[in-house]
C-alpha positions in Angstrom: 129.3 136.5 125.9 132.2 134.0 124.7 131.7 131.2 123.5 131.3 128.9 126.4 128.4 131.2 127.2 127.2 130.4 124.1 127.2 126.6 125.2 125.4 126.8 128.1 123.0 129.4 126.7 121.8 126.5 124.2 121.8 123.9 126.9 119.3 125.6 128.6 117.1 126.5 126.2 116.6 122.8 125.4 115.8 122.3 128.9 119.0 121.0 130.0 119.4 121.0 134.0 122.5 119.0 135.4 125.6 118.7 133.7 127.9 116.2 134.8 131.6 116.1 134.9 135.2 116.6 136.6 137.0 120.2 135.8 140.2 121.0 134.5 142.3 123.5 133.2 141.3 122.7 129.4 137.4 123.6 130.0 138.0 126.0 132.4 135.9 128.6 130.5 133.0 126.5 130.2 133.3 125.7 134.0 132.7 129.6 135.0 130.1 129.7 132.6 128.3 127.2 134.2 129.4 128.8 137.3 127.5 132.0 136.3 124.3 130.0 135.1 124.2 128.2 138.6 124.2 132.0 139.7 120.7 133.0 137.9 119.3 129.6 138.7 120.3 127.7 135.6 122.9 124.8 134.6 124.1 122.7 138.3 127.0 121.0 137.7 127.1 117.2 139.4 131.0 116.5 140.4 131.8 112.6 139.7 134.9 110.9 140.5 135.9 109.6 137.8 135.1 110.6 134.3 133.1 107.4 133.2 131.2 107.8 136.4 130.3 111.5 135.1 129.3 109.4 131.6 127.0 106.5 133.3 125.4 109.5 135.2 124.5 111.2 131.8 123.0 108.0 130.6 120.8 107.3 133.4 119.8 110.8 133.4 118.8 111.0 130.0 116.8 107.1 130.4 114.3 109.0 133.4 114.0 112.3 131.6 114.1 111.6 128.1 116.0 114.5 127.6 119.8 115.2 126.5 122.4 114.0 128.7 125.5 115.8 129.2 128.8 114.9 130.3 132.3 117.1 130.5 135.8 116.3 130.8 139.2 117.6 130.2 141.7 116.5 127.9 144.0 113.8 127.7 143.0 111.1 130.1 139.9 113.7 131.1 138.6 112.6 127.5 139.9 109.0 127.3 138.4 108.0 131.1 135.1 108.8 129.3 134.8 106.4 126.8 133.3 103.7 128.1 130.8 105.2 129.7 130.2 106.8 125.9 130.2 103.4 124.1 127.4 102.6 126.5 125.7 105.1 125.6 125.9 104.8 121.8 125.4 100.8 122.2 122.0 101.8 124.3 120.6 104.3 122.0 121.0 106.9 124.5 121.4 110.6 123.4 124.2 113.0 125.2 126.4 115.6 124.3 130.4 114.6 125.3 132.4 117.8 125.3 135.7 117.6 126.3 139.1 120.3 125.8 142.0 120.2 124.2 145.5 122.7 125.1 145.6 126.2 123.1 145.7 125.6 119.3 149.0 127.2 119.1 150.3 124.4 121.2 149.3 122.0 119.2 152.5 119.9 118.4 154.3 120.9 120.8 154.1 118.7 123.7 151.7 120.6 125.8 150.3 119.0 128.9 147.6 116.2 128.0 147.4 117.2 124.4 145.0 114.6 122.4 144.7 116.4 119.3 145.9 114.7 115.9 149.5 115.9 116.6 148.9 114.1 120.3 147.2 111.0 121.8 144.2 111.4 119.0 141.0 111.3 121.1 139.1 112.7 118.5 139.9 109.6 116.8 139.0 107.7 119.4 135.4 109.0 119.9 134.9 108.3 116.3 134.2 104.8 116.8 131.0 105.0 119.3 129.6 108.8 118.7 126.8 109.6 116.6 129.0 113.0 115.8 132.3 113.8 116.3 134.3 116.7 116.1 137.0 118.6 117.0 136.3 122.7 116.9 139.3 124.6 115.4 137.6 128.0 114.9 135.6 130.0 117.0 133.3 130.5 113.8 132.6 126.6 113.6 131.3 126.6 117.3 127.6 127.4 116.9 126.9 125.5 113.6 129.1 122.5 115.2 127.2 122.3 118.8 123.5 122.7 116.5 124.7 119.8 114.4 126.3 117.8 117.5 122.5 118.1 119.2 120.5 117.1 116.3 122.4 113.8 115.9 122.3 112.9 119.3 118.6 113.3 119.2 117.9 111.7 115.9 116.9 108.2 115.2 119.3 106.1 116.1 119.7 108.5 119.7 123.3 108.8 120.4 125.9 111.0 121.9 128.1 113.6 120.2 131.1 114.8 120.7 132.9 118.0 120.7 136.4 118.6 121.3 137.1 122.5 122.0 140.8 123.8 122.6 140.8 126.2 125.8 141.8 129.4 123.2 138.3 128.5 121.8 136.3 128.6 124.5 137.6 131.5 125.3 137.0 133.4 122.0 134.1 136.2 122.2 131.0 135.8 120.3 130.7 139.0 118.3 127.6 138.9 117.2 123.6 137.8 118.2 123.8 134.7 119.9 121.4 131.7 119.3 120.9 132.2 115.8 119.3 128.8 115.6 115.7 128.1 117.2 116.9 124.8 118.7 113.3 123.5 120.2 112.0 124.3 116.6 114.7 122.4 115.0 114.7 119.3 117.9 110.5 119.4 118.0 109.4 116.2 116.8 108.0 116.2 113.0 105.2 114.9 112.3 104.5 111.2 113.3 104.6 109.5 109.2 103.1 106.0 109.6 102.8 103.6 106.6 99.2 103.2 106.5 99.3 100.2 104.4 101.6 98.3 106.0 99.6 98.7 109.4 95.8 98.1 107.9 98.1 94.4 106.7 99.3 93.9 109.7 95.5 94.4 111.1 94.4 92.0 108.6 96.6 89.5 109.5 95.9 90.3 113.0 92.4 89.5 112.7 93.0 85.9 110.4 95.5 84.6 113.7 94.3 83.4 117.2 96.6 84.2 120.1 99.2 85.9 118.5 102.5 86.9 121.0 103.7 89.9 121.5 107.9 90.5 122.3 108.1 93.9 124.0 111.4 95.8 123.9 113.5 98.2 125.5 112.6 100.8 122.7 108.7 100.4 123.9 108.7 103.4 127.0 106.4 106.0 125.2 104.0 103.4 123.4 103.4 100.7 126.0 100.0 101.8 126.9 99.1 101.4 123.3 101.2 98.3 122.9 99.1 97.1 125.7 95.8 97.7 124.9 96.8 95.7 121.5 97.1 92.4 123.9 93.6 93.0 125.2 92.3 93.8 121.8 93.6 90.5 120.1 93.8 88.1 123.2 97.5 87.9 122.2 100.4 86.6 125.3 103.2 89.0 125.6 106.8 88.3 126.3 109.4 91.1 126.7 112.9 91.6 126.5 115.3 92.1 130.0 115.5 95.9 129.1 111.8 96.2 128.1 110.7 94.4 131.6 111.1 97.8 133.6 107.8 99.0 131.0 105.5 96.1 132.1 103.3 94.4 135.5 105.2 91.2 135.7 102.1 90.2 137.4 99.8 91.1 134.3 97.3 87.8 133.4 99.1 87.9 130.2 102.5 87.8 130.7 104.8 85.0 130.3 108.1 85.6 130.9 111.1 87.9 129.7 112.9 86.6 126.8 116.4 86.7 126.6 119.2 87.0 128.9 118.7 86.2 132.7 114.8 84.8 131.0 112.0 82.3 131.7 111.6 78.7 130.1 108.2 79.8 129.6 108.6 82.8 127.5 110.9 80.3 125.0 108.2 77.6 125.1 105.8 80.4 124.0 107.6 80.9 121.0 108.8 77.5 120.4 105.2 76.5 120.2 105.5 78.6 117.3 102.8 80.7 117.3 101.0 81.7 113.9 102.4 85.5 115.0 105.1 87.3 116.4 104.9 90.9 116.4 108.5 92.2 117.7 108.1 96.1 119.4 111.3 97.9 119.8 114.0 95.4 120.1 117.9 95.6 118.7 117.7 91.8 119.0 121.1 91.3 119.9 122.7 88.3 121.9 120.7 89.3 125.2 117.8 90.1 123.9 116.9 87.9 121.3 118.1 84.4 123.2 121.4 84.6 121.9 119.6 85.2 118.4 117.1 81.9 119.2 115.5 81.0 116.0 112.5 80.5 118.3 112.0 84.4 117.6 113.8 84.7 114.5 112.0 83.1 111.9 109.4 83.9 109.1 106.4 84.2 112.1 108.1 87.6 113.3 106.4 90.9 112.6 109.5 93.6 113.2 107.8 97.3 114.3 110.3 100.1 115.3 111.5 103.7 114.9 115.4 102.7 114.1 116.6 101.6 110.5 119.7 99.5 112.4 117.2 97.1 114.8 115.5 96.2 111.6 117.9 95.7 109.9 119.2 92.6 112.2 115.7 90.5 111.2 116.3 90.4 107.4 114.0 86.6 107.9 111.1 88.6 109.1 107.8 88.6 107.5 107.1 92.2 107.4 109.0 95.0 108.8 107.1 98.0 109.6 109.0 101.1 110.6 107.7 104.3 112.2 107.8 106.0 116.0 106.5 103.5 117.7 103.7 105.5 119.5 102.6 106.6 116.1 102.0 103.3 114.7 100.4 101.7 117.8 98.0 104.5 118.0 97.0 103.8 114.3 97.2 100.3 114.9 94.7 100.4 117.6 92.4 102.4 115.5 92.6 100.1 113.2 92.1 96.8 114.5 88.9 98.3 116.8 87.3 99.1 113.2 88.1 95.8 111.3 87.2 93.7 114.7 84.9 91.2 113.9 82.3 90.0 116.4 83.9 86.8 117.3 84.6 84.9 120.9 87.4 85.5 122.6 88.7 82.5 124.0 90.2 82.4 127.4 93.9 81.6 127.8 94.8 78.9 129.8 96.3 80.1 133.5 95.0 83.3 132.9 95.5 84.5 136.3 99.0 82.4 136.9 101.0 82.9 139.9 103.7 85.1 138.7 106.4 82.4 140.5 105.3 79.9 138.8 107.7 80.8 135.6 110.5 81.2 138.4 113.8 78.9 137.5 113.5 78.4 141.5 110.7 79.8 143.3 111.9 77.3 146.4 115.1 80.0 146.4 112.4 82.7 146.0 111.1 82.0 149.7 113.6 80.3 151.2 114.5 81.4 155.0 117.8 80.2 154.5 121.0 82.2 155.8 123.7 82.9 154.0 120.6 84.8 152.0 119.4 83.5 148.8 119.6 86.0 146.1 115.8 85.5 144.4 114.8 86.0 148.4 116.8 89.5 147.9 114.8 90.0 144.9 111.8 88.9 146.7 112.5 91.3 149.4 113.3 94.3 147.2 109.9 93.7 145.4 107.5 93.6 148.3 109.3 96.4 150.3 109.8 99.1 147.6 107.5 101.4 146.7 105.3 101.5 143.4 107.7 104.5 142.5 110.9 102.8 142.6 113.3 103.0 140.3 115.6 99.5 139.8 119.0 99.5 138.7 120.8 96.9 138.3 124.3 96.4 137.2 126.1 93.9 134.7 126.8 90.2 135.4 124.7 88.0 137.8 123.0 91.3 139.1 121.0 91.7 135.7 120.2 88.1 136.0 118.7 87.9 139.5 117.2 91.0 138.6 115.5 90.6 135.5 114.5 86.8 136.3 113.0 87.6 140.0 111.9 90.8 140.7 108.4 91.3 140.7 107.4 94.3 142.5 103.6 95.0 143.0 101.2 98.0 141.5 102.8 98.6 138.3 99.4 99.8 136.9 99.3 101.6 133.3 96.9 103.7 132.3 94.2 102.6 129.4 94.6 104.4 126.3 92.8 108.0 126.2 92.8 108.5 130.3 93.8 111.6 131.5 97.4 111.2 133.3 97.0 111.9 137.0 99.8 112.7 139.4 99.9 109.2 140.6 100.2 107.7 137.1 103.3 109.9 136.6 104.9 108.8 140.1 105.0 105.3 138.0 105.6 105.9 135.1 107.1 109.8 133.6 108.3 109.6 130.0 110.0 107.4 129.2 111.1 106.0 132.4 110.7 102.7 133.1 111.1 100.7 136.6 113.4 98.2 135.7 116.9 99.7 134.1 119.3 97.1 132.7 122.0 97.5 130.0 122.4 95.6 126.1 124.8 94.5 123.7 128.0 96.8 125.3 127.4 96.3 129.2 130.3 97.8 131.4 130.2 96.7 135.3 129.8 99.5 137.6 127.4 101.4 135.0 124.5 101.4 137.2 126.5 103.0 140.2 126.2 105.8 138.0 123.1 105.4 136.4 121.4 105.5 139.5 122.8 108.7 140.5 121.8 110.4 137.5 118.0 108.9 138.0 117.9 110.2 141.7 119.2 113.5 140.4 116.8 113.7 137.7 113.8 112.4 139.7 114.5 112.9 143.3 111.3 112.2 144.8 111.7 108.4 143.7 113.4 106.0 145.4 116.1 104.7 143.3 117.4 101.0 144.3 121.0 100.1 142.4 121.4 96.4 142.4 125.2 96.1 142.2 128.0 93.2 142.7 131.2 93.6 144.9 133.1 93.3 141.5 131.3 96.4 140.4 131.3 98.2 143.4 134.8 97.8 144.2 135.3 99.5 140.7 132.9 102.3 140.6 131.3 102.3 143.9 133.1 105.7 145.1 130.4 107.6 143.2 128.3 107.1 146.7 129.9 109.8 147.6 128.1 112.3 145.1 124.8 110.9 146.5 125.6 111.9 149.5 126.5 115.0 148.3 123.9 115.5 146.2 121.6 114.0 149.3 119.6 111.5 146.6 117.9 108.8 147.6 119.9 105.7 146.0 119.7 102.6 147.8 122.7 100.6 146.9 122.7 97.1 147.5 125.4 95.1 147.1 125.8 91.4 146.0 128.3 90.4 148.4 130.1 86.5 147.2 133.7 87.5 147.1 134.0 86.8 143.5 133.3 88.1 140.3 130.5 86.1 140.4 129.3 85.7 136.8 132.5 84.8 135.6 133.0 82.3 138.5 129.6 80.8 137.5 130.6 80.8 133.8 133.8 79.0 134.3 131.5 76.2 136.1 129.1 75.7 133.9 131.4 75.6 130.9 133.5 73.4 132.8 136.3 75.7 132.2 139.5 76.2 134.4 138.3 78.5 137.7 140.8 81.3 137.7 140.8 84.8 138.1 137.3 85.4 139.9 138.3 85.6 143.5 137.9 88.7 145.4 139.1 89.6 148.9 136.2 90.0 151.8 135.5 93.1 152.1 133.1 95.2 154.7 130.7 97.2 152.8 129.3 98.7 155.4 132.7 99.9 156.9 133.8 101.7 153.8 130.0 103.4 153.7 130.9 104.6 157.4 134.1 106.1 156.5 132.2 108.1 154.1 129.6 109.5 156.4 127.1 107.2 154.9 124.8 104.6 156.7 125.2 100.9 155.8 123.9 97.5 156.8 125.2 93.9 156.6 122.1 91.4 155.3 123.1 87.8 156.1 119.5 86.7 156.0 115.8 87.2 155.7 115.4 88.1 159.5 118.1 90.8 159.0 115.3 92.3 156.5 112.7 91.9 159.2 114.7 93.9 162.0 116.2 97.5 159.0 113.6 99.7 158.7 113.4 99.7 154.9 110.9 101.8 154.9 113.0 104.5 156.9 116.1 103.5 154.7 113.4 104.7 151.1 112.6 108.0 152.4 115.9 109.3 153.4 117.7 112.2 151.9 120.6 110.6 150.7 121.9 107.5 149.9 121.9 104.0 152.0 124.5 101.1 151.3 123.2 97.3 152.3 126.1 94.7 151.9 124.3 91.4 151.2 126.0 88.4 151.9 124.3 86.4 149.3 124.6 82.4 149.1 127.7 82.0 146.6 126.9 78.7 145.5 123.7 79.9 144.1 124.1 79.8 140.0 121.9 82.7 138.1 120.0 81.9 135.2 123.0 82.5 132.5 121.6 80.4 130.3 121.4 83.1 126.9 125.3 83.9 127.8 126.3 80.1 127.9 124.4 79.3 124.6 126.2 81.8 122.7 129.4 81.1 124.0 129.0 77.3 123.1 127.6 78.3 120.0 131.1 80.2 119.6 133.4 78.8 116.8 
């Protein structure tokens, strides 16, 4: 065994499946490793095209399994062509392990071909700035204790990625002695669940003293939204929920009213601008996009702040309480709690209980409008009520996450009640952490979920995956189709076709700012798909929906491209982005 062996050999004992990456001669050793664990049915490798395609693949793999993500490059530009994708990650919460090479130690110094050591283009330095560990491994001896350390940070609250730079000499070296001398799934199992049982039997109280509280449900929600739920029904409370907690709710529940934040419904900001006796925040960073461009609607003295990471609540200092704990922990107790201390009064029956869902829509004419060039909210309309309940949405930064999060409303998105036994079905919804709806905060590079998407079809294959992308995006990332198709995963890539990078075109309008730099060439989708073996479609309108077999399109083995021609002239709901930037000094 050397110590690349030694690499692997820990990656799979923490369950690691698909690694993803582009070779080189700097990680050679750990590529024949892999090589030889593909052999006894181990490690696959997933070949990108680009290194920060490799890195958005590890993120969306790690957001369906809720396991590590990994991602390998070589070094110099290897290593640099990463780092976006790895600032996503880090900005996201998202735990991976970035291992990249480095020339000989010897060499170091000297010049030697895409060195990025201290004595070269420093990418250690680099990773520094957006890793939740960083390191560069200059002793075979330092390997095992360094890799340990690198996975327990990346997994630890705040989730991250780590990096480790290895020189080729080093991965290389031969272990000498036993290997695995940590027991990783011992060190990685989750402790046990600490929740501040005072704090929650106040919160209960309170609870039980307020009528109709709201609930704002965030991204960091996926493993407690059942209990989370069942809270709403207890109490009679509304909910609200963030654009990257959307993907963990029914936007068709009786009690929803609207996401909050970027892309968001006027009715989820009246909510909380009728200021409610109670706000009980679960899981949110409350950054620019998900907190309204930091409305004081939400971010007042009402707010009740509940999450598992010391840095989200750290960024509601004006909060009444701040209670902090795993989330699913401290639901479960809260539950418990507030079902022992009910008291046997009315409940009473919120107005529009059983609203139609488009009636919070900026446009719901848009939303059904037979129009041709195609509306995009009919698009989203389309996508909701052809996909199945299984689907996986992805959709990509600018007006993508917009349409997205303000218009899809896919049906039977069913949780279970707290205490049912999970049946196979439940887990075609809903597995782990996975959520429906995939978006991404705070540091949101375009053409991330190009990759995302693959690394959710290769993580779950037997879901549909749909990746809602722009022909900005695309025409930046979108050569990652072709690992779909070699994979043969099921992505559905639908592309926002405007000719223009159509959130900055948008902006520029509403601000009333000079229109430059937007404009992009037409371009045939569907032409570059077919050069790549790969079936596509051009969607002008509705009836061009009515004549594809969609259903066809879901269930085949590999991927699908539709070029859109979405209406231009149709303006997103950027509202949150234009308030802050108004706001700006």
């Amino acid at each position: 065994m050397d110590a690349s062996d030694l690499i692997v050999a820990y990656l799979e004992s923490i369950g690691v499946e698909h690694v993803f990456g582009i070779p080189g001669g700097a990680v050679e050793p750990l590529y024949n490793a892999m090589a030889r664990s593909e052999r006894r049915g181990g490690l696959r490798h997933v070949l990108a095209r680009h290194e920060s395609g490799a890195a958005f693949m590890a993120d969306g793999y790690a957001r369906e399994t809720g396991r590590l993500g990994v991602c390998v490059a070589t070094s110099g530009p290897g290593a640099t062509n990463l780092l976006t994708g790895v600032a996503c990650a880090h900005d996201n919460g998202v735990p991976m392990l970035v291992i990249t090479g480095q020339p000989p130690l010897p060499s170091f110094g000297k010049g030697a071909l895409q060195e990025s050591a201290c004595t070269g283009i420093n990418t250690v330095g680099m990773f520094r700035h957006c890793t939740r560990y960083n390191s560069l491994v200059s002793h075979p001896e330092q390997l095992e204790h360094k890799l340990v350390s690198a996975l327990m940070q990346a997994y630890q609250m705040p989730q991250g990625p780590a990096h480790l730079s290895i020189p080729l000499d080093v991965l290389r070296s031969p272990i000498d002695r036993a290997p695995q001398a940590y027991d990783l799934n011992s060190l990685l199992m989750r402790k046990a669940d600490l929740v501040d049982e005072a704090a929650v039997r106040r919160l209960a109280a309170e609870l039980g003293q307020v009528r109709r509280p709201v609930f704002l449900i965030g991204g960091g929600c996926g493993d407690a939204i059942e209990e989370v739920l069942a809270l709403v029904e207890l109490t009679d409370a509304q909910f609200l929920c963030t654009p990257d907690g959307k993907g963990f709710i029914n936007p068709r529940h009786r009690r929803f009213r609207g996401v909050f934040g970027f892309g968001g419904h006027a009715s989820a900001e009246a909510v909380l601008r009728s200021e409610p006796e109670l706000v009980l925040a679960f899981g949110t960073r409350l950054g620019e996009w998900n907190s309204g461009g930091w409305c004081e609607a939400v971010l007042n003295s009402r707010m009740v702040h509940i999450d598992s990471c010391d840095e989200n609540l750290m960024r509601s200092p004006m909060a009444r309480m701040h209670l902090h704990g795993r989330l699913k922990a401290v639901c479960e107790r809260l539950v418990q709690v507030v079902r022992e201390t009910a008291t046997a009064r009315p409940a009473v029956p919120i107005k529009s209980e059983q609203q139609d869902p488009q009636a919070m829509l900026q446009a719901p004419e848009m939303f059904n409008s037979d129009a041709g060039p195609i509306k995009p909210q009919r698009l989203m309309r389309e996508l909701s009520e052809r996909c199945p309940a299984n689907t996986r949405f992805v959709a990509d930064t600018g007006n993508s996450t917009a349409w997205a999060v303000h218009y899809l409303q896919p049906h039977d998105r069913r949780l279970l009640r707290v205490g049912q036994p999970v049946s196979e079905a439940a887990n075609e919804r809903r597995s782990g952490t996975a959520s429906w709806l995939r978006v991404t905060m705070d540091f949101a590079p375009m053409g991330w979920a190009i990759g995302a998407s693959i690394g959710i079809a290769r993580a779950n294959p037997r879901c549909p995956v749909v990746c809602i992308t722009g022909d900005g995006s695309y025409l930046m990332n979108g050569q990652e189709i072709t690992v779909a198709a070699q994979e043969q995963l099921p992505v559905v890539f639908v592309v926002l076709n405007d000719r223009a990078l159509g959130m900055v075109r948008h902006g520029q309008r509403l601000a009333g700012a000079e229109s430059i730099g937007h404009q992009l060439p037409a371009v045939d989708f569907r032409l570059m798909a077919a050069a790549m073996d790969i079936p596509g479609f051009v969607i002008r309108s509705p009836e061009d929906f009515e004549q594809l077999d969609f259903a066809a399109v879901l269930r085949r083995k590999g991927p699908t491209l539709l070029d859109v021609r979405v209406d231009p002239d149709e303006v997103p709901p950027l509202n949150v982005r234009m308030k802050a930037l108004r706001a700006a000094p």
